[in-house]
Backbone as a printed PyTorch tensor [residue, N CA C, xyz], in Angstrom:
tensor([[[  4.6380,  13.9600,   6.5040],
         [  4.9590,  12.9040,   7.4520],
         [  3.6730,  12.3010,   8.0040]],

        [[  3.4820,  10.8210,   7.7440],
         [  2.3510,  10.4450,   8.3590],
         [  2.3440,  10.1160,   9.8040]],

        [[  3.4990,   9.4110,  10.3560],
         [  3.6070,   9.3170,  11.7910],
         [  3.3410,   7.8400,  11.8310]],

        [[  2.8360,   7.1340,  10.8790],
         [  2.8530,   5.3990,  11.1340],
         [  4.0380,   4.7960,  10.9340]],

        [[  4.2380,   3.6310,  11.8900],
         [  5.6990,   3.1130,  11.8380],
         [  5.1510,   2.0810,  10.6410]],

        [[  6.2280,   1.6690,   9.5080],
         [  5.8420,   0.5220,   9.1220],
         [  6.8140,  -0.5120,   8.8420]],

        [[  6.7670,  -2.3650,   9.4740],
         [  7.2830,  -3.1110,   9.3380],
         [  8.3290,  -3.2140,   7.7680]],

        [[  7.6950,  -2.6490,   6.8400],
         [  8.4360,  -3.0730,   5.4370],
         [  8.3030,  -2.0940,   4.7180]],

        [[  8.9400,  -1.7310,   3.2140],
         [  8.8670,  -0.9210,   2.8310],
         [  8.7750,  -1.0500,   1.2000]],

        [[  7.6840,  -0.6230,   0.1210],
         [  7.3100,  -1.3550,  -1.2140],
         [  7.4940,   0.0440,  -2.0290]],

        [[  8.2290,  -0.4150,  -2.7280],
         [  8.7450,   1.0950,  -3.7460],
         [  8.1170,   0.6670,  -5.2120]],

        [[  6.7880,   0.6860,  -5.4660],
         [  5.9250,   1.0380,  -6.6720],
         [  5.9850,   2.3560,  -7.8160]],

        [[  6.7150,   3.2190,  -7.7250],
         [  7.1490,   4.6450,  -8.2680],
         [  7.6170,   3.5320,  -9.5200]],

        [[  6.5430,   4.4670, -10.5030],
         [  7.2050,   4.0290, -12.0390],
         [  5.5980,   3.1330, -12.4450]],

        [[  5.0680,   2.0740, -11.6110],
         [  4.4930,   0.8820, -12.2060],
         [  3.0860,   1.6410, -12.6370]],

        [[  2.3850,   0.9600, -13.2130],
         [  1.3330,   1.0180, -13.3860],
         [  0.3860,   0.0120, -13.1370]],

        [[ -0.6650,   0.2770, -12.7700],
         [ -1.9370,  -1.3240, -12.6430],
         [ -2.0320,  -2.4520, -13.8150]],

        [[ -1.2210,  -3.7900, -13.2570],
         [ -1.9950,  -4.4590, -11.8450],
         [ -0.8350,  -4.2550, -11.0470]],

        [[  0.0430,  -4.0460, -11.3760],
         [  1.7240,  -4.3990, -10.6560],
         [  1.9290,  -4.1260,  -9.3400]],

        [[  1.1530,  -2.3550,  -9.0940],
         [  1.3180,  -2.1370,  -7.2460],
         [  0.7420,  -3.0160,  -6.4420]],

        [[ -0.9460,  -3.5100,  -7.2310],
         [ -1.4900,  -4.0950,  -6.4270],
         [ -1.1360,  -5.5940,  -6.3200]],

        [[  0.0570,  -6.3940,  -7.0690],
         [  0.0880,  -7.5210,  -7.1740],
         [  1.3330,  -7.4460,  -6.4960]],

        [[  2.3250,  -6.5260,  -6.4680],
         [  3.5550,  -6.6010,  -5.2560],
         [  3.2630,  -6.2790,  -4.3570]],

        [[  2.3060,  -5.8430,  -3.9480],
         [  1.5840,  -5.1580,  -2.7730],
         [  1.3840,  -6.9920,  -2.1800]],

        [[  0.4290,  -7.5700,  -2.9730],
         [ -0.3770,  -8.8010,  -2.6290],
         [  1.0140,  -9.8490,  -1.8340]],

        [[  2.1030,  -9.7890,  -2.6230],
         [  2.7440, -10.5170,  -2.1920],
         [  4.0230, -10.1240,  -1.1970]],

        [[  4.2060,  -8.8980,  -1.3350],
         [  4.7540,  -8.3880,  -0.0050],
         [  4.3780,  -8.4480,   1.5180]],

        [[  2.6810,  -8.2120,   1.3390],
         [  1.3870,  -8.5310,   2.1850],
         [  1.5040,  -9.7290,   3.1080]],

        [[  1.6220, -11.1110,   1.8190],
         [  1.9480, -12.2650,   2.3520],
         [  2.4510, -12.3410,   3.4420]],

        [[  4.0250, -11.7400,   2.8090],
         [  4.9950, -12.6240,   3.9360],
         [  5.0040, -11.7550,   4.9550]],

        [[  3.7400, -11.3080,   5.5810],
         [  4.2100, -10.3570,   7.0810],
         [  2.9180, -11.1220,   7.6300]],

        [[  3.7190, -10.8020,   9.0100],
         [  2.3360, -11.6560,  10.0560],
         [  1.3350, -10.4110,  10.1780]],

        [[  0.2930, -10.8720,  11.1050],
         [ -1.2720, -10.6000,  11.0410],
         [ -1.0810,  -8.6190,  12.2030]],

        [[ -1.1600,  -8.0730,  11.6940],
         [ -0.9580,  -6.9930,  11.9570],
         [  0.2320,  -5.5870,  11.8450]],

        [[  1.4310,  -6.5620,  11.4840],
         [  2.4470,  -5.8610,  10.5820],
         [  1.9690,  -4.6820,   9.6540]],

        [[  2.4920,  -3.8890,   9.6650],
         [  2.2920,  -2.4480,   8.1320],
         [  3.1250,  -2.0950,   7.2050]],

        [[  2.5540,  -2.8360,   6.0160],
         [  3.1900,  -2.0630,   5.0200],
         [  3.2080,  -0.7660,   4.5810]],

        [[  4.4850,  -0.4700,   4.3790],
         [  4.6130,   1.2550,   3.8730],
         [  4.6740,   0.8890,   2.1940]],

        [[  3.6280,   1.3750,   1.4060],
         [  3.7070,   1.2490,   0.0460],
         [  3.7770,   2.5490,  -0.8980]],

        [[  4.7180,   2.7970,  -1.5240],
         [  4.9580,   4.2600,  -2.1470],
         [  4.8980,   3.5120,  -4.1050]],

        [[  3.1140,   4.4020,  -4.7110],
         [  3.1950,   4.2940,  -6.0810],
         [  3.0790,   5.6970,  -6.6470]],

        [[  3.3190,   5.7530,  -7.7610],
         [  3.0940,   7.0590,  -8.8530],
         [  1.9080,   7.1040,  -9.6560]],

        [[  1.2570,   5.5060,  -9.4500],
         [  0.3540,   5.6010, -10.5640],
         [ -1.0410,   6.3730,  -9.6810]],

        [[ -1.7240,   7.0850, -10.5530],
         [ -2.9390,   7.9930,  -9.7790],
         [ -4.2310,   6.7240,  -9.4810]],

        [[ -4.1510,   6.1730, -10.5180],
         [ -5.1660,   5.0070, -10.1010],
         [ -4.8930,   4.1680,  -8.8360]],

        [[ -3.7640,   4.1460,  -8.0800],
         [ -3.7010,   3.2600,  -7.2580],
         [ -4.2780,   3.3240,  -6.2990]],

        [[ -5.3420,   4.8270,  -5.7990],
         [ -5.6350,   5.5590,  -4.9520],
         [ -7.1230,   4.7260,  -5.0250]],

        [[ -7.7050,   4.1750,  -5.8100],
         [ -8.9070,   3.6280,  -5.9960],
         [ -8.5570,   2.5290,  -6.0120]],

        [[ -7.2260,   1.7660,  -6.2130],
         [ -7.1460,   0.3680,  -5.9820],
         [ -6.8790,  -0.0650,  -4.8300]],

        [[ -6.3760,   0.7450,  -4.3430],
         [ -5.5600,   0.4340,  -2.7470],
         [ -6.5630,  -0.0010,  -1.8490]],

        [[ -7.4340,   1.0850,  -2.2210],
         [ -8.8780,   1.0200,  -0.9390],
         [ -9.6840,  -0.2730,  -1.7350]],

        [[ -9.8450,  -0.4370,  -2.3830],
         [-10.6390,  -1.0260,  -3.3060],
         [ -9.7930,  -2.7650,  -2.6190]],

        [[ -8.5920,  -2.8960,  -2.8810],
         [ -8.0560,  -4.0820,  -2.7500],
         [ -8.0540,  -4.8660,  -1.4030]],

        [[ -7.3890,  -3.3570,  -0.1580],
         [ -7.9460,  -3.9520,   0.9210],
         [ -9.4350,  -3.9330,   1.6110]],

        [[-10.2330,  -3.6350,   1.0650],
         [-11.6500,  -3.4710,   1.5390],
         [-11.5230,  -5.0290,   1.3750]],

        [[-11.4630,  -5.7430,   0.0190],
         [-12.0850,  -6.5390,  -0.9440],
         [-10.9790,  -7.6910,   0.2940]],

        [[ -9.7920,  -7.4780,   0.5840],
         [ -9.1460,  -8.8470,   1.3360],
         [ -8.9940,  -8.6730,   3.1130]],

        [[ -9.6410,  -7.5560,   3.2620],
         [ -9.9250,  -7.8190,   4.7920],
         [ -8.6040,  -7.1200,   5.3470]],

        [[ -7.8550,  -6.7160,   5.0180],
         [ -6.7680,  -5.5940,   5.4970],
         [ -7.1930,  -4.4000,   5.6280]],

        [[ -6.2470,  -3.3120,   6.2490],
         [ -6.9840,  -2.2900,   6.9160],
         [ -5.7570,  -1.1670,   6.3260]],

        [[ -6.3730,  -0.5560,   5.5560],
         [ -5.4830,   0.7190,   5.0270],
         [ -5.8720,   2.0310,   5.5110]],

        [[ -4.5480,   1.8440,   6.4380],
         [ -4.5480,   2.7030,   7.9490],
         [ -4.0990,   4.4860,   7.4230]],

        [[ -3.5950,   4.5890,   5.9460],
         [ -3.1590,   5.5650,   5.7250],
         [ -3.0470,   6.0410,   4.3850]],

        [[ -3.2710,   6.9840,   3.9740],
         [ -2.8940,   7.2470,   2.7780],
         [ -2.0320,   9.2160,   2.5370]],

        [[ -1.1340,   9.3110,   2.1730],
         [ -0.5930,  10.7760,   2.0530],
         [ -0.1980,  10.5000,   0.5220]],

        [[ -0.3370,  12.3760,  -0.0320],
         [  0.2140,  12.5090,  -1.4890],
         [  0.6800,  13.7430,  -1.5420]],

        [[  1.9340,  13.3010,  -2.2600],
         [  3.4130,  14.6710,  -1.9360],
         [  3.6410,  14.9580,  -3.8440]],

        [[  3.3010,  15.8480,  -4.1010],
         [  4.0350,  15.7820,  -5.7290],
         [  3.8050,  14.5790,  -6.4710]],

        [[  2.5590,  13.7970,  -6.1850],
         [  2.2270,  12.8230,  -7.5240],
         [  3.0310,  11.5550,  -6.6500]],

        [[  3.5120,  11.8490,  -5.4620],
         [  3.4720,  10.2920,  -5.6070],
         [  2.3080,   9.9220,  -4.2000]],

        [[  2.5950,   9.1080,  -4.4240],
         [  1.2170,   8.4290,  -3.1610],
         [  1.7050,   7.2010,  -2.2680]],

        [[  1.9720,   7.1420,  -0.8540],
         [  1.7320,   6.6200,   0.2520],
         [  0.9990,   5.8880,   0.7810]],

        [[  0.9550,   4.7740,   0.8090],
         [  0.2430,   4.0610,   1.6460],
         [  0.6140,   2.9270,   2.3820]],

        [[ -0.1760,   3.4800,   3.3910],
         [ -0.5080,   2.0110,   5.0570],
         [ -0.9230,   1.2440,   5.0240]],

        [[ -0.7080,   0.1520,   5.0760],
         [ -1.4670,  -1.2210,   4.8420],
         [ -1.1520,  -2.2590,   5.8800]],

        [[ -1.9330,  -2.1890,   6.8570],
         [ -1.9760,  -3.6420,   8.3210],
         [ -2.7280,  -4.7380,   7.8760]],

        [[ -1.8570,  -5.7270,   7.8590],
         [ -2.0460,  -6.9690,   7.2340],
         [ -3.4070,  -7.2660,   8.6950]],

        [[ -4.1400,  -8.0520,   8.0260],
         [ -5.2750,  -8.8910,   8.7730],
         [ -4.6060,  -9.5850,   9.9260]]])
């Protein structure tokens, strides 16, 4: 349990790169400027994209947890 509330919720389980990070991008969109996405992928690489993606667009990835291969993440829109 991470304990962050989050505005929306992105079910990535299954995809592989670019796909989390491109439904991610557009889920992202449509939330206003401090909203959190809750993003759940399977792929192991996403763990280097996630950080990698919001470093690179100015969002703040407030969280990350990993339960049995899948992976969690927080994402507060700018």
């Amino acid at each position: 349990m991470s304990g962050i509330a989050s505005d929306l919720e992105l079910n990535c389980e299954g995809l592989n790169c670019p796909l989390p990070i491109l439904k991610t991008k557009k889920a992202i969109d449509g939330l206003q400027s401090g909203q959190v996405l809750k993003m759940i992928a399977t792929d192991p690489g996403s763990v280097n994209d996630m950080a990698s993606w919001a470093k690179r667009t100015g969002n703040d990835l407030v969280g990350h947890t990993e339960e049995g291969g899948k992976h969690t993440f927080y994402i507060k829109k700018k």
